[in-house]
C-alpha positions, 0 to 999 in steps of 0.5 A: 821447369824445362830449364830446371831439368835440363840444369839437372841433367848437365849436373849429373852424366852418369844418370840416365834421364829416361824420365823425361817424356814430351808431350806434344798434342796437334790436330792435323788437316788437309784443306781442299787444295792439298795444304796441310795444316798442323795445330798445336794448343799452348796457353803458357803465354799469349803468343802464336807462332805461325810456320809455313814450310815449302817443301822446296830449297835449292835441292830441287834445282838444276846444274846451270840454274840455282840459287832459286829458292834462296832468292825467292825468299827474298822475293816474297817479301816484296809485296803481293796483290793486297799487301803492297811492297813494305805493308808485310813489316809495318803492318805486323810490327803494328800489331807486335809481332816479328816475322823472317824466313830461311832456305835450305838445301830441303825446304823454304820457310817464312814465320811470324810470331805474332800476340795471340789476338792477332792470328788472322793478319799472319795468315792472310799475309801468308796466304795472299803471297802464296796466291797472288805474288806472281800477279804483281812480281815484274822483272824489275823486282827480280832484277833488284832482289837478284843484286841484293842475292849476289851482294850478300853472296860477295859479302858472307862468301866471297869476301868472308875469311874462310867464306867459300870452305863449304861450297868447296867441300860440297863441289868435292864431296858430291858428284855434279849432278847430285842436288847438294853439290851446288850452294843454297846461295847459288853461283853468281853465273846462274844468278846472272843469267836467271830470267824473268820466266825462269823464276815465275816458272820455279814459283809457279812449280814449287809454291803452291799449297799441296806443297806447303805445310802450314803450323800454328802453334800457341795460345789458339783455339783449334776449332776457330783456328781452323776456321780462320785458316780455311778462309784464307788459304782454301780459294788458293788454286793447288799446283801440279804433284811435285813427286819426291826427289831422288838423288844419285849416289854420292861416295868417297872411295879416296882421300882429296887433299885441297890447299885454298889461299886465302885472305886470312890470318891463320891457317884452318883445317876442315876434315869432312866426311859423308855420313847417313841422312838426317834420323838414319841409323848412324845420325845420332851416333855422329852427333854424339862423337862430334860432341865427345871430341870436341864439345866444351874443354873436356872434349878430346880434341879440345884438350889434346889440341888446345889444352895441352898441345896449344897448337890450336885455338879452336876446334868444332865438329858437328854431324851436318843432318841432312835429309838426302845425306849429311856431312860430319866435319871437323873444323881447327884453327891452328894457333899462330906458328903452327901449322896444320900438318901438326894438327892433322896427325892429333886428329887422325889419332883421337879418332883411332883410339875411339874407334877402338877405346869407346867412349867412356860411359861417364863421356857418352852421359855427359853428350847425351844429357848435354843434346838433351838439355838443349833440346828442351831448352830450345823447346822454351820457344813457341816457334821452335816447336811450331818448326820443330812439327813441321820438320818433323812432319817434313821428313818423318811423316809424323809431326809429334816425333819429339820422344823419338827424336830423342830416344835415338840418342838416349838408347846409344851404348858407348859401343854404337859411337866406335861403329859409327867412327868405324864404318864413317869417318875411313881415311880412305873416304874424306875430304882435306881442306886446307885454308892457309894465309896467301903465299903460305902454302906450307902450313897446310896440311900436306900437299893438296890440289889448289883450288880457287 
């Protein structure tokens, strides 16, 4: 039924879907040790997902030592006291199950998705790294997880065409000090230099149950499940508060032009811009614009740029939320012969010409049921929900916001996305990357500081 609804929506822009409302039941528990525990009921099918949130990514670390909390999520798949190195896989695909983790700016996360029988080899996994990994990680592990971090840096970095244009824009966008400023990834110094005590201490600091939250969501039975939960993760001693984390103002009050050469084959344009945090008034107003300029062929920039123009052969752009502050950027890479200083000036005109011609009603239609069908569409996994709480709760308190999430686009008047280009995207407040082919400086988009 979810993707029957959200083929209807697709099929018809000019009507409103206010009658989609979700329902999205959970319990919600604090054990003895400060984890909090979220449980959403489903028997639709007999799957279980379980999603630990640590309420720490690479925001929480500091100028001259980062990458932490990516590399721990390399680390703690290394073995704990009663799990030896490799038994975390073997002993969950024996019991059908997968697992994988990811890091953030905002948060770590590690899940598994596992038949609803059973539930209590994820948890106690989960719980035996969270409370005994320190007990069996030595520096030699360190030392291997810390070349494996720096190899897959040289691979999606460094060596990747067009790799290194977010750490550039991020080093421009904010000021050092501010916890966005350096990548998830971190540098290859810091890895380096990073010591033994050094990550015991980020582990010891950050991975303790009072800061973590923990949803299973599925086929369960709330009551037996609490049970299981509470005999896993209740003797797992808590860590001092961690307090919430502030950030410095980060503000563009100018225009940066860069120029980057690179190893690549065409030139391509990044124009970004700081914009409202993640849920703040202006997010979903952002989202929307990034999808009337340049979601499928009948978007603006996609049929001025490449359509008609065929200067360019693709373009994106996207509100990056955030929870300390977002970004909104728009990516072009330009067709072969041309050059980016012909594209920025089409860019720069679509957005004028919204900002005073709002969208039409039938456009802003088409983006709010297009956001709207892919919402629920991703609502067809157990384990995006079980992500989705548990983001929700991270930053809203409140893990059931599904129809609030939701309403902050359905709500948008086509006046709302002209105010947001207005007060966001100024021409006196972005960054300009240019990324160009080696030796061809002359097909960025005008003249910019080099950068490495």
């Amino acid at each position: 039924m979810k993707r029957l609804l959200a083929a209807l929506l697709l099929l018809s822009p000019l009507v409103p879907a206010q009658e989609t409302r979700l329902s999205v039941p959970y319990t919600r528990l604090t054990l003895n040790d400060g984890l909090t525990v979220i449980l959403h009921e489903d028997h639709t099918i007999p799957v279980i997902a379980v999603n630990l949130w640590y309420h720490v990514g690479s925001a929480w670390e500091k100028p001259g030592k980062t990458g932490f909390a990516h590399l721990f999520e390399h680390l703690m798949f290394m073995g704990s006291k009663n799990a030896p190195e490799g038994k975390f896989d073997q002993w969950l695909e024996a019991a059908g199950g997968d697992n994988n983790a990811s890091t953030s700016n905002d948060r770590t996360n590690y899940y598994e998705n596992i038949p609803s029988n059973a539930l209590a080899l994820p948890l106690f996994l989960e719980s035996d790294r969270m409370g005994h990994f320190v007990e069996v990680m030595t520096p030699e592990k360190v030392d291997l997880q810390r070349d494996v971090v720096k190899n897959e840096r040289r691979q999606r970095v460094d060596n990747e065409p067009y790799g290194t244009a977010e750490i550039i824009l991020h080093e421009h966008l904010y000021p050092a000090n501010h916890p966005y400023h350096w990548p998830v990834i971190g540098s290859m110094e810091d890895l380096t230099a990073a010591s033994y005590n050094d990550v015991v201490e980020f582990f010891q600091r950050y991975y303790r149950p009072n800061n973590a939250s923990l949803c299973i969501a599925g086929d369960i039975d709330p009551e037996k499940t609490t049970a299981l939960v509470k005999s896993w993760f209740s003797d797992v001693p808590p860590g001092a508060p961690v307090p919430p984390l502030g950030a410095p103002v980060a503000e563009l009050t100018t225009e940066q032009r860069l120029t980057k050469e690179d190893n690549v084959q065409l030139p391509r344009l990044y124009m970004c811009w700081l914009s409202p945090p993640l849920f703040a008034p202006g997010d979903a107003e952002l989202d929307i614009l990034a999808s009337v300029l340049a979601d499928g062929k009948n978007s603006r920039l996609y049929k001025r740029l490449v359509y008609e123009l065929q200067i360019a052969q693709d373009v994106t752009a996207y509100e990056g939320s955030a929870a300390l502050g977002s970004t909104f950027q728009i990516i072009v890479t330009a067709r072969s012969g041309h050059a980016l200083s012909e594209i920025q000036p089409v860019i720069d005109e679509e957005l004028a010409r919204i900002k005073v011609s709002p969208p039409s009603r039938r456009e802003l239609g088409r983006a709010i049921n297009q956001f709207e069908a892919g919402f629920l569409d991703r609502m067809e996994s157990e384990s995006t929900v079980a992500d989705l709480l548990n983001n929700y709760y991270a930053h809203t308190g409140n893990p059931d916001y599904f129809n609030e999430d939701l309403s902050r686009y359905k709500a948008l008047d086509p006046d709302d996305v002209s105010c947001a280009a207005i007060t966001y995207l100024r021409g006196d407040g972005r960054v300009i990357l240019s990324i160009v082919p080696q030796g061809k400086k002359d097909l960025a988009a005008g003249q910019g500081t080099e950068v490495r």
